[in-house]
PQR file with spaces between the fields and no chain letter, atoms N, CA, C, O and H, PARSE charges and radii, in Angstrom:
ATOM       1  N    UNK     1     -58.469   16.828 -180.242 -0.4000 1.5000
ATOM       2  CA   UNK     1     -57.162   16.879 -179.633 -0.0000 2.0000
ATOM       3  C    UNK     1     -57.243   17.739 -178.372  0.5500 1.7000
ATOM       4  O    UNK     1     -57.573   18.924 -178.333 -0.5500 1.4000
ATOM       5  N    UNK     2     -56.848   16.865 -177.224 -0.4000 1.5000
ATOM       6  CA   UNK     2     -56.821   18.073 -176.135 -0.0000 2.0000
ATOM       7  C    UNK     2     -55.833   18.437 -175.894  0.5500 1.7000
ATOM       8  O    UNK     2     -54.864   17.685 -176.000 -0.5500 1.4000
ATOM       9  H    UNK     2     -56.580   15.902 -177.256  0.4000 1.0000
ATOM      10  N    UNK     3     -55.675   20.014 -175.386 -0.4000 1.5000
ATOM      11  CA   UNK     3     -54.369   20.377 -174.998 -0.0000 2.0000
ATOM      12  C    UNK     3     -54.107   20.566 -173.817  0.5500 1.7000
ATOM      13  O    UNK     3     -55.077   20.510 -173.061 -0.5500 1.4000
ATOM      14  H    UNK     3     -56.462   20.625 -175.299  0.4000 1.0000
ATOM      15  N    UNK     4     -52.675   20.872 -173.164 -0.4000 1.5000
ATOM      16  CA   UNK     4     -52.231   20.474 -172.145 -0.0000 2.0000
ATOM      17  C    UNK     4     -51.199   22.378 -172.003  0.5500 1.7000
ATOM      18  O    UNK     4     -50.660   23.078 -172.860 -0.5500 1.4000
ATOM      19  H    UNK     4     -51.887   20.917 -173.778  0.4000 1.0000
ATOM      20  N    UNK     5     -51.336   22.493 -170.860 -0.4000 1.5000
ATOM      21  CA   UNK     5     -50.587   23.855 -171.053 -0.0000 2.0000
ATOM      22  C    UNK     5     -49.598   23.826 -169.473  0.5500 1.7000
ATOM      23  O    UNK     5     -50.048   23.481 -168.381 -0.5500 1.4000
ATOM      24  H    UNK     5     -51.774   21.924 -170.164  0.4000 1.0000
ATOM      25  N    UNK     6     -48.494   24.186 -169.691 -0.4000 1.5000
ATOM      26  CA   UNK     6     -47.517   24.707 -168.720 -0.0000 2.0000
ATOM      27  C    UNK     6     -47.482   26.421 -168.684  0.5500 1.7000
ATOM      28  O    UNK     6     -47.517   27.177 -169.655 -0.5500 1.4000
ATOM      29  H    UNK     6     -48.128   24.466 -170.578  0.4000 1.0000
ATOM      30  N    UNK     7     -47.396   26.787 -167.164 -0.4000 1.5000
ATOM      31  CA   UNK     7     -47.901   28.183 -166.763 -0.0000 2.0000
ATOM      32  C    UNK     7     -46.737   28.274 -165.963  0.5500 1.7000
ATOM      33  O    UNK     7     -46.080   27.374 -165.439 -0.5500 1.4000
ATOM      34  H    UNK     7     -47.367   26.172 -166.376  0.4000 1.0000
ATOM      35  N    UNK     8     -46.534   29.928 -165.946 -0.4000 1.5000
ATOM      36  CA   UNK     8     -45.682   30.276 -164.775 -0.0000 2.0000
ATOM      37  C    UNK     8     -46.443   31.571 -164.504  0.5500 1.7000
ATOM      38  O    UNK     8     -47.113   32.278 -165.257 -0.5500 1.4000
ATOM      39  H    UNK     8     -47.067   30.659 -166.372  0.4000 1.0000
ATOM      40  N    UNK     9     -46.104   31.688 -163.041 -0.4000 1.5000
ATOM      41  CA   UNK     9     -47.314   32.331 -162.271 -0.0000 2.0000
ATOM      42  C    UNK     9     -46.220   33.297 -161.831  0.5500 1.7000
ATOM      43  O    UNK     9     -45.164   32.668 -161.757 -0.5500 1.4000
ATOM      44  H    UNK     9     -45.560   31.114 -162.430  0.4000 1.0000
ATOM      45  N    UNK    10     -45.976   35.235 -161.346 -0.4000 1.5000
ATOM      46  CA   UNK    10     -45.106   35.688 -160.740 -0.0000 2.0000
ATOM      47  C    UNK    10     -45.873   36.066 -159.321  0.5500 1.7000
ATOM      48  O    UNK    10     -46.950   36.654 -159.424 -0.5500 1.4000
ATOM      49  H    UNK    10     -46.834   35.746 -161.406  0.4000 1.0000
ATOM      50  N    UNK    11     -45.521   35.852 -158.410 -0.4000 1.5000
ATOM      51  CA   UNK    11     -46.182   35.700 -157.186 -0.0000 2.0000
ATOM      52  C    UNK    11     -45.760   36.956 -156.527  0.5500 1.7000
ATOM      53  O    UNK    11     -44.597   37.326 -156.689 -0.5500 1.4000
ATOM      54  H    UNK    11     -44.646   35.375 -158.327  0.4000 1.0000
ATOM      55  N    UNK    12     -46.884   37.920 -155.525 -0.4000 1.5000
ATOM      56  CA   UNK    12     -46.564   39.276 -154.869 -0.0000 2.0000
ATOM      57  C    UNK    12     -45.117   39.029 -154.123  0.5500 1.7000
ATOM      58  O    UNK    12     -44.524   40.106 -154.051 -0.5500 1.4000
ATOM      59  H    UNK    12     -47.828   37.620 -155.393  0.4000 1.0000
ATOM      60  N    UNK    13     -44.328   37.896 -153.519 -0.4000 1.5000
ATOM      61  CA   UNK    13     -43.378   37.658 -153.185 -0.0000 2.0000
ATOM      62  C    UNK    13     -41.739   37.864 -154.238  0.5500 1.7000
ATOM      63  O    UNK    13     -40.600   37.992 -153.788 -0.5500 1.4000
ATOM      64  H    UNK    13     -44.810   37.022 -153.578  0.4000 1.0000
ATOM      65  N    UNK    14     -42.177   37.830 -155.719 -0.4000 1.5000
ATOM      66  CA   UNK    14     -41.313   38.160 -156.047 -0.0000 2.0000
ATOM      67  C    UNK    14     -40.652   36.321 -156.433  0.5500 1.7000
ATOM      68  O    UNK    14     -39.640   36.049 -157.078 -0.5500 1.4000
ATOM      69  H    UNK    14     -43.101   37.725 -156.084  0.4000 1.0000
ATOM      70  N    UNK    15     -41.625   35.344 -155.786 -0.4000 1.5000
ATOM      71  CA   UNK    15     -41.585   33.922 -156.747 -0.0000 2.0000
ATOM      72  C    UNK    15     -42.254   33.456 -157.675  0.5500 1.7000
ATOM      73  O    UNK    15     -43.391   33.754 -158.041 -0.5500 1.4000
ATOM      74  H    UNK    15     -42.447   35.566 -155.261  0.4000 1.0000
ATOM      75  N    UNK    16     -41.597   32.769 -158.036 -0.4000 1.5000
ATOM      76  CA   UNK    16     -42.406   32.026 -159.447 -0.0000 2.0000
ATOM      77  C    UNK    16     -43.505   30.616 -158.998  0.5500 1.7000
ATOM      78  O    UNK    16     -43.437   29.828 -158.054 -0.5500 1.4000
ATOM      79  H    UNK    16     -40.674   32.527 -157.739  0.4000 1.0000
ATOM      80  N    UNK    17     -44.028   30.682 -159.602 -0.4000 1.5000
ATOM      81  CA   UNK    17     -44.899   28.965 -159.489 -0.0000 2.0000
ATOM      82  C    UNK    17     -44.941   28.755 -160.817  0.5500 1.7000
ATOM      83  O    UNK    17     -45.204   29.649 -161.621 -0.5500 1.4000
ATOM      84  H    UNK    17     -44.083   31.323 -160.369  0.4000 1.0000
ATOM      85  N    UNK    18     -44.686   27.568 -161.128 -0.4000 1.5000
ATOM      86  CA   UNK    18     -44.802   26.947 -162.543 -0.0000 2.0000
ATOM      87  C    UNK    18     -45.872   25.710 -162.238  0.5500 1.7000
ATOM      88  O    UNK    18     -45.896   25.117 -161.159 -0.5500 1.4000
ATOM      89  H    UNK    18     -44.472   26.842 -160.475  0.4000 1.0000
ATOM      90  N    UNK    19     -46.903   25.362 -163.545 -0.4000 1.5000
ATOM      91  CA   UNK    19     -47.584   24.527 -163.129 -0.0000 2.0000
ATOM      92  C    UNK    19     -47.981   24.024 -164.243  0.5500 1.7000
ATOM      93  O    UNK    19     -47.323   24.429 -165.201 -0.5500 1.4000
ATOM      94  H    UNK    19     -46.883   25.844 -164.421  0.4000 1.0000
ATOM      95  N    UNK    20     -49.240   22.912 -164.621 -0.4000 1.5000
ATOM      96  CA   UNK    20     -49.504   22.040 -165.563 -0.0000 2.0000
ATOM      97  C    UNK    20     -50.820   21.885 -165.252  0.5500 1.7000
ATOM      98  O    UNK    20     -51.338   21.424 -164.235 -0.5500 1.4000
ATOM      99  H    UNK    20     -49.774   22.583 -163.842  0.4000 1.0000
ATOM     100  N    UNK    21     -51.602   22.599 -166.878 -0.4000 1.5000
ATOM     101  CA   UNK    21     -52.976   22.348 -166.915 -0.0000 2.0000
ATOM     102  C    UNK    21     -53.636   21.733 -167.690  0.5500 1.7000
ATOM     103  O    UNK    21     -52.897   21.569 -168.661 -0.5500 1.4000
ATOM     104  H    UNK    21     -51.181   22.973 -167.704  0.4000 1.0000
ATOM     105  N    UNK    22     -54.922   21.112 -167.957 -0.4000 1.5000
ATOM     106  CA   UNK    22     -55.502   20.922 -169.158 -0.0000 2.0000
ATOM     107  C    UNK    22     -56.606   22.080 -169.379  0.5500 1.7000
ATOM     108  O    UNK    22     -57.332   22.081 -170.372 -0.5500 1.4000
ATOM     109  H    UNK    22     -55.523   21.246 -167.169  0.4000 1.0000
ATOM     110  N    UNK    23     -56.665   22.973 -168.466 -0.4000 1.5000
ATOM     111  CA   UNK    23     -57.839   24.388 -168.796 -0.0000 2.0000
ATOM     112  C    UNK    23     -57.218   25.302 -167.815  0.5500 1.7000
ATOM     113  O    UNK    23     -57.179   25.432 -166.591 -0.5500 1.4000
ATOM     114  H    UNK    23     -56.074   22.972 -167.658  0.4000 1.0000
ATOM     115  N    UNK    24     -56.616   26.047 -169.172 -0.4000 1.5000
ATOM     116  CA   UNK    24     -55.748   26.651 -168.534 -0.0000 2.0000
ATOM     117  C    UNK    24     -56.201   28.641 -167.696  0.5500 1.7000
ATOM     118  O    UNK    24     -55.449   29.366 -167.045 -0.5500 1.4000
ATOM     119  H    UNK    24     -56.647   25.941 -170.166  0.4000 1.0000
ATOM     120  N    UNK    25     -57.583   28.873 -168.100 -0.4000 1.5000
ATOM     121  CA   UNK    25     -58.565   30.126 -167.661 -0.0000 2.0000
ATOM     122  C    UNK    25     -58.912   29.805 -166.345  0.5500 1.7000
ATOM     123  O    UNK    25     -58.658   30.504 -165.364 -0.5500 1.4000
ATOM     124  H    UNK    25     -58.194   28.284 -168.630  0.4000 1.0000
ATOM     125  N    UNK    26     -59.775   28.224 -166.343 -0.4000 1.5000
ATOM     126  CA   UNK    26     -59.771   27.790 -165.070 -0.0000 2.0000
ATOM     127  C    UNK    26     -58.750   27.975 -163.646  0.5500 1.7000
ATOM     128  O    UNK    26     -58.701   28.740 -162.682 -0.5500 1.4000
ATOM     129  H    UNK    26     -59.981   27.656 -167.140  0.4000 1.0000
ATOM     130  N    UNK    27     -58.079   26.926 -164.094 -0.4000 1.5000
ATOM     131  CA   UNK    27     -56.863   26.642 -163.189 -0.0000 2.0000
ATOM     132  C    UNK    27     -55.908   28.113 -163.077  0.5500 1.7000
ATOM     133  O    UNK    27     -54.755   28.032 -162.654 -0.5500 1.4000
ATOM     134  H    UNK    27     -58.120   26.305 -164.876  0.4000 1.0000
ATOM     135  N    UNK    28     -56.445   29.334 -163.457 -0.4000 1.5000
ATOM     136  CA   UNK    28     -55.443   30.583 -163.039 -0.0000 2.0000
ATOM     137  C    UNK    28     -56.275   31.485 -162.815  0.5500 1.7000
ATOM     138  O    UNK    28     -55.880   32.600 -162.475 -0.5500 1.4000
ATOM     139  H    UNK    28     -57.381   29.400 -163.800  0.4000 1.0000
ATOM     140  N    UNK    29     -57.879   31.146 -162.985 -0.4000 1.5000
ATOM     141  CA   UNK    29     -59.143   31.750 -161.784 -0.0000 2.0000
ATOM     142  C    UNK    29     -58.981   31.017 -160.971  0.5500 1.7000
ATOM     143  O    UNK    29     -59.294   31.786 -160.062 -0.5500 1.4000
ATOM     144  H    UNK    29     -58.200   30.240 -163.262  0.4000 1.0000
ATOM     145  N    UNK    30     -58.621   29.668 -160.221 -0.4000 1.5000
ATOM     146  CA   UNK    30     -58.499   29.168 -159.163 -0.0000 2.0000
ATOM     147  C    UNK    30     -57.029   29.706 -158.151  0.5500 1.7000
ATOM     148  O    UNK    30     -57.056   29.590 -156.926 -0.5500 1.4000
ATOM     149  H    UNK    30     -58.366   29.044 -160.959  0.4000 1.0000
ATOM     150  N    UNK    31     -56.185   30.107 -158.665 -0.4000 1.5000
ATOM     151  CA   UNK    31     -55.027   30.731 -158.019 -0.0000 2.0000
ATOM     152  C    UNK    31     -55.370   31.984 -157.925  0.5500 1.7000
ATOM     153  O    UNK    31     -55.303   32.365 -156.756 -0.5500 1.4000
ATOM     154  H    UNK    31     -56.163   30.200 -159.660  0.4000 1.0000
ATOM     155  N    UNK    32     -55.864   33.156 -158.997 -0.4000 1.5000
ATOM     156  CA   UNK    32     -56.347   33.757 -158.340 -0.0000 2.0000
ATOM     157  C    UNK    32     -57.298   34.491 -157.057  0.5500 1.7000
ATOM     158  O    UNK    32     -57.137   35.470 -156.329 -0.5500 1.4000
ATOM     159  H    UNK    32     -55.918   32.846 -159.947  0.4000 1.0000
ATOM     160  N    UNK    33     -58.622   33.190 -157.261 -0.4000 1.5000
ATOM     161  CA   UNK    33     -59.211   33.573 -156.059 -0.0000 2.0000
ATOM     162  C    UNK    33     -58.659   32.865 -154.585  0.5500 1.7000
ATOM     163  O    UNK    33     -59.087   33.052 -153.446 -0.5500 1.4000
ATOM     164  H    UNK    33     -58.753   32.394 -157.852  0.4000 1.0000
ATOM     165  N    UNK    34     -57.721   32.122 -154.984 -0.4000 1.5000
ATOM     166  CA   UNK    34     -57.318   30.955 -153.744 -0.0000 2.0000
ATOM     167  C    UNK    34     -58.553   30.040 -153.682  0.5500 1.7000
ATOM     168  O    UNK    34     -59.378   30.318 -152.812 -0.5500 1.4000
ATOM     169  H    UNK    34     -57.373   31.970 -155.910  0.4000 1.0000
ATOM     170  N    UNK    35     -58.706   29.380 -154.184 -0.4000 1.5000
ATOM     171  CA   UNK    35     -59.502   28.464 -153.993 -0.0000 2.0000
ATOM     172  C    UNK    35     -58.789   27.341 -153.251  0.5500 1.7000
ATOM     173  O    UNK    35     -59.493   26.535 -152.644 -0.5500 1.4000
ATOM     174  H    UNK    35     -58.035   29.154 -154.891  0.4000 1.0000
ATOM     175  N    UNK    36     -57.234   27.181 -153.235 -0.4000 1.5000
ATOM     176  CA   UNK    36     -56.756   26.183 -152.390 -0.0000 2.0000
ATOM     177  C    UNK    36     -56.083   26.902 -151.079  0.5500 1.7000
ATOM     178  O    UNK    36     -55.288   27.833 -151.201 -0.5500 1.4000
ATOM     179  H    UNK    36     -56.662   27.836 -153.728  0.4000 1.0000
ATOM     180  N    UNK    37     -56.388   26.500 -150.123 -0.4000 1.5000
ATOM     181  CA   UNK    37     -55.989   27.229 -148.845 -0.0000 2.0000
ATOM     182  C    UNK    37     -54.379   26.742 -148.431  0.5500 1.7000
ATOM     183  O    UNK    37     -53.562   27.402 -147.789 -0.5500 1.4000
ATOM     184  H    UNK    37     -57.034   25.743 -150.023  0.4000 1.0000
ATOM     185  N    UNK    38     -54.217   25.438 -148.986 -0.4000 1.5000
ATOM     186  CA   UNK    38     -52.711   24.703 -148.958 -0.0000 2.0000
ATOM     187  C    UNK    38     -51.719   25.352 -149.672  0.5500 1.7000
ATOM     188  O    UNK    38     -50.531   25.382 -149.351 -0.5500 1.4000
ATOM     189  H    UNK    38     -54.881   24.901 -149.508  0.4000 1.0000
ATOM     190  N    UNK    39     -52.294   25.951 -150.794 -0.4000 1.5000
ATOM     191  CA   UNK    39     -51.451   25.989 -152.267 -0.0000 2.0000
ATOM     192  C    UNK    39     -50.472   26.639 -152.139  0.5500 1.7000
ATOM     193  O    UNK    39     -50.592   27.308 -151.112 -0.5500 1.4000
ATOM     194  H    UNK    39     -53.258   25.926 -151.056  0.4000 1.0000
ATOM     195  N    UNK    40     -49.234   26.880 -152.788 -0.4000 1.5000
ATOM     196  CA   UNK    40     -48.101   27.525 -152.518 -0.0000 2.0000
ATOM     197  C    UNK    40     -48.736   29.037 -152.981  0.5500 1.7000
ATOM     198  O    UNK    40     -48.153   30.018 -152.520 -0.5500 1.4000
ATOM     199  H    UNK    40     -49.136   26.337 -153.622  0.4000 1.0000
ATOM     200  N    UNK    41     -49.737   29.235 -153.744 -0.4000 1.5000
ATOM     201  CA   UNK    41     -49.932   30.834 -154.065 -0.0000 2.0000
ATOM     202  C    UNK    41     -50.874   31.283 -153.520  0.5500 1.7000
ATOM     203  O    UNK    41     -51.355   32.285 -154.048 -0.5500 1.4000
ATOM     204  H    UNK    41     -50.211   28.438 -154.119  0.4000 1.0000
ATOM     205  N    UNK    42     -51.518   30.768 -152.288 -0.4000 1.5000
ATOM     206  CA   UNK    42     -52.566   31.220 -151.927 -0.0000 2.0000
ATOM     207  C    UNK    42     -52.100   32.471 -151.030  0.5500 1.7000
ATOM     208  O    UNK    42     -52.806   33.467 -151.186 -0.5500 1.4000
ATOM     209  H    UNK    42     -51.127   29.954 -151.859  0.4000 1.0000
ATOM     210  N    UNK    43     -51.250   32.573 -150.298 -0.4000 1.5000
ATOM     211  CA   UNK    43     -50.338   33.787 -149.159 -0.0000 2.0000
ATOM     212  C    UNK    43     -49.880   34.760 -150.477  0.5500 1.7000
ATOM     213  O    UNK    43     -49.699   35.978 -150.496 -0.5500 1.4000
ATOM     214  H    UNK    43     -50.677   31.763 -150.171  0.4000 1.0000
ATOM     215  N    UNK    44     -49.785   33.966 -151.348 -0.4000 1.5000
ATOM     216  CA   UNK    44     -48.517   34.779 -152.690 -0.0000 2.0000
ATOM     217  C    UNK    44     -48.864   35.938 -153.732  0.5500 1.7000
ATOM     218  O    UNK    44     -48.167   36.540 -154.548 -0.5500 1.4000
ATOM     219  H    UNK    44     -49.932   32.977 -151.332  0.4000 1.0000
ATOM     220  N    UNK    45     -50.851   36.052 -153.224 -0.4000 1.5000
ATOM     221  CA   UNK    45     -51.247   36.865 -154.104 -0.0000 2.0000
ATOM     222  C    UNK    45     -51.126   38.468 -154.041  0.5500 1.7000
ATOM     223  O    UNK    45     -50.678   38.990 -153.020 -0.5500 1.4000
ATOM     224  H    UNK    45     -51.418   35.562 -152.561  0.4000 1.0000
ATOM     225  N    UNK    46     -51.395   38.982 -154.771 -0.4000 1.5000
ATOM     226  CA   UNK    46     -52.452   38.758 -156.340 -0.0000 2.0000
ATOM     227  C    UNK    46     -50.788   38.195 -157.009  0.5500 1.7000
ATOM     228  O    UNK    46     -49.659   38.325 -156.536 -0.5500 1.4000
ATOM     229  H    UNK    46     -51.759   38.559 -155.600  0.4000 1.0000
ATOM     230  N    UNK    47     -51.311   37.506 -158.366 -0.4000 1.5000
ATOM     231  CA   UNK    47     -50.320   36.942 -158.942 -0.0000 2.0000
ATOM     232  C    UNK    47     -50.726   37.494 -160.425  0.5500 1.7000
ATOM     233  O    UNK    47     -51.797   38.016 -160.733 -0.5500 1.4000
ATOM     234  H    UNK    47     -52.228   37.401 -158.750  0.4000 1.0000
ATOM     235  N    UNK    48     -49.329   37.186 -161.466 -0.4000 1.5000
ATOM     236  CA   UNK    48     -49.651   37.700 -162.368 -0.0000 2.0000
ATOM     237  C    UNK    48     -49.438   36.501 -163.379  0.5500 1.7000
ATOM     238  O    UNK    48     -48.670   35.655 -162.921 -0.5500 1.4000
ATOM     239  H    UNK    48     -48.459   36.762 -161.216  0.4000 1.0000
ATOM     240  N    UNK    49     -49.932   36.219 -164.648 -0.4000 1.5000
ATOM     241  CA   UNK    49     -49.175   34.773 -165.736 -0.0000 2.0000
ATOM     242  C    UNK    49     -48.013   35.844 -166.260  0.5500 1.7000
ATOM     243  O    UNK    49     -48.208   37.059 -166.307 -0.5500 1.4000
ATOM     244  H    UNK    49     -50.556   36.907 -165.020  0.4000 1.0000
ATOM     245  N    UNK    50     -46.943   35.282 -166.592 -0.4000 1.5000
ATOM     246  CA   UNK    50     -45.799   36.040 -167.192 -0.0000 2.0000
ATOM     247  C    UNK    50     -46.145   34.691 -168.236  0.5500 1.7000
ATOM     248  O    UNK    50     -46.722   35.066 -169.257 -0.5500 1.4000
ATOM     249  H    UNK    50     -46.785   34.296 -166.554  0.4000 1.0000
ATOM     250  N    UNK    51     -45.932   33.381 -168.181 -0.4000 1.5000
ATOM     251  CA   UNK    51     -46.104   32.626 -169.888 -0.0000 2.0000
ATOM     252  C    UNK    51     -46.486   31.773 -169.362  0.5500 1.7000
ATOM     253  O    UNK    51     -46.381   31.402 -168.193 -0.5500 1.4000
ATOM     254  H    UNK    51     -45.463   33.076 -167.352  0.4000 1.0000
ATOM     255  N    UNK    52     -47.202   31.205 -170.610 -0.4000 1.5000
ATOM     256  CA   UNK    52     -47.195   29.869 -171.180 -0.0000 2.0000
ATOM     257  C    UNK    52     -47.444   29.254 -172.082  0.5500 1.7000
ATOM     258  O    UNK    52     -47.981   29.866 -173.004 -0.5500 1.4000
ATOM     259  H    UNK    52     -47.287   31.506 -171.560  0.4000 1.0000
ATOM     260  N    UNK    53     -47.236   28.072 -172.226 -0.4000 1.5000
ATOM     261  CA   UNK    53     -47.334   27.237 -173.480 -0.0000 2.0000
ATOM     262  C    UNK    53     -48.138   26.216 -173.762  0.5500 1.7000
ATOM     263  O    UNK    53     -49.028   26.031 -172.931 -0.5500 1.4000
ATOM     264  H    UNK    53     -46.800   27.574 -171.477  0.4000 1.0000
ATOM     265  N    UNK    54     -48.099   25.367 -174.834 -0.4000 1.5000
ATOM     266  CA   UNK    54     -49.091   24.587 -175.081 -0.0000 2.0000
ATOM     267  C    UNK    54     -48.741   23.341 -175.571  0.5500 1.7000
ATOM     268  O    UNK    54     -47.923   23.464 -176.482 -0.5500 1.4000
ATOM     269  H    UNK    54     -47.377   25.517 -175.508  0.4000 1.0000
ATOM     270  N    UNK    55     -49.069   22.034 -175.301 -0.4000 1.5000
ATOM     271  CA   UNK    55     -48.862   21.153 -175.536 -0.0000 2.0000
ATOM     272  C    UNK    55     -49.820   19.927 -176.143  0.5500 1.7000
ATOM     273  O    UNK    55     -50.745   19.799 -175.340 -0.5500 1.4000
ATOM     274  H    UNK    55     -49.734   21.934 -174.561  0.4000 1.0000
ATOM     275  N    UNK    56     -49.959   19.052 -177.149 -0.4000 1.5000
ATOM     276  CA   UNK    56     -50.880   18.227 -177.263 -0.0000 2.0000
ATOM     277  C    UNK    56     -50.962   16.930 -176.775  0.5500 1.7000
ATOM     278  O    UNK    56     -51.889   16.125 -176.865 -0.5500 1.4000
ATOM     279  H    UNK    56     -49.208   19.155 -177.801  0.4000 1.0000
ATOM     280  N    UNK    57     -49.627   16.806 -176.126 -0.4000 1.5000
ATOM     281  CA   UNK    57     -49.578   15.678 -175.451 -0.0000 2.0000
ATOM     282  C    UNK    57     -49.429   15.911 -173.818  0.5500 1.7000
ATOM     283  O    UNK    57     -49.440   17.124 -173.606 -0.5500 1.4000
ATOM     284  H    UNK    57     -48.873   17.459 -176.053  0.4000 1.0000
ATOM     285  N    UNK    58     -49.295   15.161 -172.614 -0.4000 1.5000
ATOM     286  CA   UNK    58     -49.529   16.038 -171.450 -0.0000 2.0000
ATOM     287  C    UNK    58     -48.448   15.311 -170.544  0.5500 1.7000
ATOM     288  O    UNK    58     -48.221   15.788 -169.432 -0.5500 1.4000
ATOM     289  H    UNK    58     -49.286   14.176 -172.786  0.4000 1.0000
ATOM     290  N    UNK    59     -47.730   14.110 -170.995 -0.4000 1.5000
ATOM     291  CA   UNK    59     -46.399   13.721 -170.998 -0.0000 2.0000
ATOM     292  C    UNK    59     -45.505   14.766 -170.781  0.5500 1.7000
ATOM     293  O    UNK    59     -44.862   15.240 -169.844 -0.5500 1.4000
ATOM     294  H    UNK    59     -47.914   13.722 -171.898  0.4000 1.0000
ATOM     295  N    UNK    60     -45.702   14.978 -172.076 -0.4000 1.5000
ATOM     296  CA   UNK    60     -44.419   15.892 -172.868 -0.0000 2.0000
ATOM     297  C    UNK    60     -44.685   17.602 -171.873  0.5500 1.7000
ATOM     298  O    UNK    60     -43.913   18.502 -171.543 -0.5500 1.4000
ATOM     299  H    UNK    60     -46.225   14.593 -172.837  0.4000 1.0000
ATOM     300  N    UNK    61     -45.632   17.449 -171.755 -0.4000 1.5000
ATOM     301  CA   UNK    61     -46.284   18.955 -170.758 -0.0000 2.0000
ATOM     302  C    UNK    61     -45.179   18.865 -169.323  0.5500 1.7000
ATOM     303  O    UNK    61     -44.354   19.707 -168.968 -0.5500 1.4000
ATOM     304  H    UNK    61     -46.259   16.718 -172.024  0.4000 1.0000
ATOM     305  N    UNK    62     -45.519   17.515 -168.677 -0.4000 1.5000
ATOM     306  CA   UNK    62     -45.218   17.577 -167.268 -0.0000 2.0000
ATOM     307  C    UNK    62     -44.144   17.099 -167.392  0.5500 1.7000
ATOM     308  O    UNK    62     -43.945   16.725 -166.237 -0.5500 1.4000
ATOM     309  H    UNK    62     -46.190   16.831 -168.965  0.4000 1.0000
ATOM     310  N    UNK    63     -42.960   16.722 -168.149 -0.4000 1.5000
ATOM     311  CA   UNK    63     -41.513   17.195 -168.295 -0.0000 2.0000
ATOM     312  C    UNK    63     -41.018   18.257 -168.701  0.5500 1.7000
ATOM     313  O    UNK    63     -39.931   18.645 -168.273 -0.5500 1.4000
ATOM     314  H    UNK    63     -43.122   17.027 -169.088  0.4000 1.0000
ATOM     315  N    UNK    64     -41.816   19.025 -169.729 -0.4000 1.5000
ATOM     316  CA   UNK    64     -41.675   20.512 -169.649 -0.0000 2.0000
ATOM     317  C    UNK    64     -41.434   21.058 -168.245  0.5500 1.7000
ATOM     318  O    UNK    64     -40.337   21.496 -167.899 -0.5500 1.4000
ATOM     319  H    UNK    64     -42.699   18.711 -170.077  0.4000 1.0000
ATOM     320  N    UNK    65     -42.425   21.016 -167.508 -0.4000 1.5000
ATOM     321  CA   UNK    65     -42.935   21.346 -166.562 -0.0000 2.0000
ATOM     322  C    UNK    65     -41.346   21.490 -165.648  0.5500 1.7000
ATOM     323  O    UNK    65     -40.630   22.464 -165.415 -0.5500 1.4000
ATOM     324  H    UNK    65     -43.316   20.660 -167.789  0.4000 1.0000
ATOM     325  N    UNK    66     -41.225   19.876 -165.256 -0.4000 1.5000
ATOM     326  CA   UNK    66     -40.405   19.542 -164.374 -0.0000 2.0000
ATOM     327  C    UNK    66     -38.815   20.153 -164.643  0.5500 1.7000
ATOM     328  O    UNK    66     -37.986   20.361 -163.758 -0.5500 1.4000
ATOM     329  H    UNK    66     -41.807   19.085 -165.445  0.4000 1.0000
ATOM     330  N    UNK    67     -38.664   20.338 -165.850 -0.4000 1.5000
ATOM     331  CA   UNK    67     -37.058   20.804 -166.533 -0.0000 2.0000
ATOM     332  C    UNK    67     -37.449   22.285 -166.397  0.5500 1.7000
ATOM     333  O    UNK    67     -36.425   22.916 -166.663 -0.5500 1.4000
ATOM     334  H    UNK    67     -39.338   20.169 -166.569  0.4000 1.0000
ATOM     335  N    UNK    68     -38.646   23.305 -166.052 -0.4000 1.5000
ATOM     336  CA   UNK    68     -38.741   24.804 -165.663 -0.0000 2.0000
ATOM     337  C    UNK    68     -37.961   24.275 -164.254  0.5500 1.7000
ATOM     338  O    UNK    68     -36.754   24.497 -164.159 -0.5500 1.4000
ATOM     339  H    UNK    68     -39.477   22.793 -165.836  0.4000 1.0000
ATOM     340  N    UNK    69     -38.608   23.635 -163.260 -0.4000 1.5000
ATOM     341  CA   UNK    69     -38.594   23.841 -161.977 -0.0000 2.0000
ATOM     342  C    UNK    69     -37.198   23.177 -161.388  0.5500 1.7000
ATOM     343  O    UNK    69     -36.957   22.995 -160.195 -0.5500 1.4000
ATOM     344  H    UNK    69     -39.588   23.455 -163.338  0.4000 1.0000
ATOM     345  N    UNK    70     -36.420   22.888 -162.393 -0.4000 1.5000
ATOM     346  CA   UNK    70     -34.961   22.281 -162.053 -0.0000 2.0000
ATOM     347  C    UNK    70     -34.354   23.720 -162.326  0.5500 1.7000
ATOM     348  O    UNK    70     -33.143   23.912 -162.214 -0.5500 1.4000
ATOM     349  H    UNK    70     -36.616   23.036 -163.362  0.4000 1.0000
């Protein structure tokens, strides 16, 4: 069973980023180091995880997802 995880990120700005992973150590060593130069958290660091959760389906993840960011 793979799992699927929704993250929220608190950014040195004092914003949030919410996001959708399937490895979720990875994908929040990649925001940390900026590995994306585009990314909304790359200006936003250092960042901290305040939560997340876990999902086994990844559907059900990225409507999670989308009903944080409404």
């Amino acid at each position: 069973m793979k799992l699927s995880y929704v993250y929220i990120l608190l950014c040195s700005d004092d914003t949030y980023y919410v996001g959708v992973t399937s490895n979720l150590e990875k994908r929040i060593e990649e925001h940390i180091v900026g590995k994306y130069y585009e990314s909304y958290t790359y200006s936003r660091r250092p960042l901290k995880l305040v939560y997340y959760t876990t999902f086994t389906d990844i559907v059900i993840a990225i409507e999670y997802e989308k009903k944080i960011k409404k």
